[in-house]
BAPA-722063 format. One line per field, with one value per residue (C-alpha): residue in one letter; residue number from 0; z, y, x negated. Coordinates in nm, 3 decimals. Layout:
<nodes>
res: [A,...]
n: [NUM,...]
zz: [Z,...]
yy: [Y,...]
xx: [X,...]
</nodes>
This chain:
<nodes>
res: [X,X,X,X,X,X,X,X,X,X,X,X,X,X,X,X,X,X,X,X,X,X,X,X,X,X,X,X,X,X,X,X,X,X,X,X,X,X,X,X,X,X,X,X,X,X,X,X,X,X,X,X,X,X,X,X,X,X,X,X,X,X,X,X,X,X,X,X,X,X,X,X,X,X,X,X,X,X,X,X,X,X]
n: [0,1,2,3,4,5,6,7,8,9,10,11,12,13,14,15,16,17,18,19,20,21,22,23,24,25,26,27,28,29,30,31,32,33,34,35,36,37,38,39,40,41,42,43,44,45,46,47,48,49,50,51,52,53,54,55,56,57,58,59,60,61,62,63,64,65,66,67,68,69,70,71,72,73,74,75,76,77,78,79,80,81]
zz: [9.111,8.769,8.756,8.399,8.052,7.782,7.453,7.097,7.021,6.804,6.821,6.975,7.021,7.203,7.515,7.503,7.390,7.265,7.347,7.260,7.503,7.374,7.231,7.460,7.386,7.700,7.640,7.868,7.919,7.908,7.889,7.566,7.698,7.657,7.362,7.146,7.264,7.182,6.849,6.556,6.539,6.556,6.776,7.128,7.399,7.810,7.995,8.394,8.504,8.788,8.858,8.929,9.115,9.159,9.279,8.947,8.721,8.654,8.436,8.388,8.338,8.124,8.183,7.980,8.298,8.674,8.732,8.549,8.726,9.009,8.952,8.847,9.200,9.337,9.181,9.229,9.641,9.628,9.771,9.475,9.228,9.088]
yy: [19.209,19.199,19.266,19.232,19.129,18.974,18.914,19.071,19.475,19.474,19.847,20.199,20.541,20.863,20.718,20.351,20.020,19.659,19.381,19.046,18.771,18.411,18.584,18.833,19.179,19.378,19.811,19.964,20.343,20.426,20.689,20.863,20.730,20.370,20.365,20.549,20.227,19.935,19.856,19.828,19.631,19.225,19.302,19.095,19.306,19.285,19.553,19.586,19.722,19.877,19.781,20.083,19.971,20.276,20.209,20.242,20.223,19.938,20.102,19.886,20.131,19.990,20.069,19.982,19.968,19.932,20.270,20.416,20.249,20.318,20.725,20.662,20.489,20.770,21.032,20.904,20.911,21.228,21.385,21.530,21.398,21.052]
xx: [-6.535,-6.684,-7.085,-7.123,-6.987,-7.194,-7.013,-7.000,-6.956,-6.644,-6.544,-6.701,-6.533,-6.636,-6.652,-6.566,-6.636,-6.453,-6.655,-6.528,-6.604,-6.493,-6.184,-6.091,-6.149,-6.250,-6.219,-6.473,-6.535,-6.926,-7.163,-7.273,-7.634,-7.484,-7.277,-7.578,-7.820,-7.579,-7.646,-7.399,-7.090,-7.119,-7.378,-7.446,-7.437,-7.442,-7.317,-7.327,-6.986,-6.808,-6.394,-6.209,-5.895,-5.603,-5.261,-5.150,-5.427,-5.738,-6.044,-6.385,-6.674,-6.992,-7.331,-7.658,-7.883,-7.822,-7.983,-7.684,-7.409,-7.549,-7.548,-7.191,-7.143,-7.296,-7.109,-6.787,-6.841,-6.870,-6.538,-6.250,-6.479,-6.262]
</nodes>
């Protein structure tokens, strides 16, 4: 499992950020609420994260606090919701 990531922000879209950590470049999906407090590009950063393993897919969510990841956590028990 990965907890966390701590590197530099290289890129940010609508939902999703590059963070470069000793060379390579993680994409994470995250929140509006997350992206809008990360600062600008070149910036250091630590996110927590949360693995999302599918039969045929891998996605790593970031999260600015734990408080967020956990809601995420929480949201995605929930049955026919990921």
């Amino acid at each position: 499992m990965i907890a966390g990531i701590e590197g530099i922000l290289r890129s940010i879209g609508d939902d999703w950020a590059v963070i470069d950590v000793h060379g390579i470049n993680f994409r994470l999906q995250a929140p509006t609420s997350t992206l809008n407090v990360l600062g600008a590009k070149g910036a250091k950063v630590y996110l927590h994260t949360y693995l999302q393993v599918r039969e045929d897919n891998l996605s790593l969510y970031g999260f600015a606090s734990a408080e967020e990841m956990r809601m995420f956590e929480l949201l995605i028990s929930v049955s026919g919701v990921a």
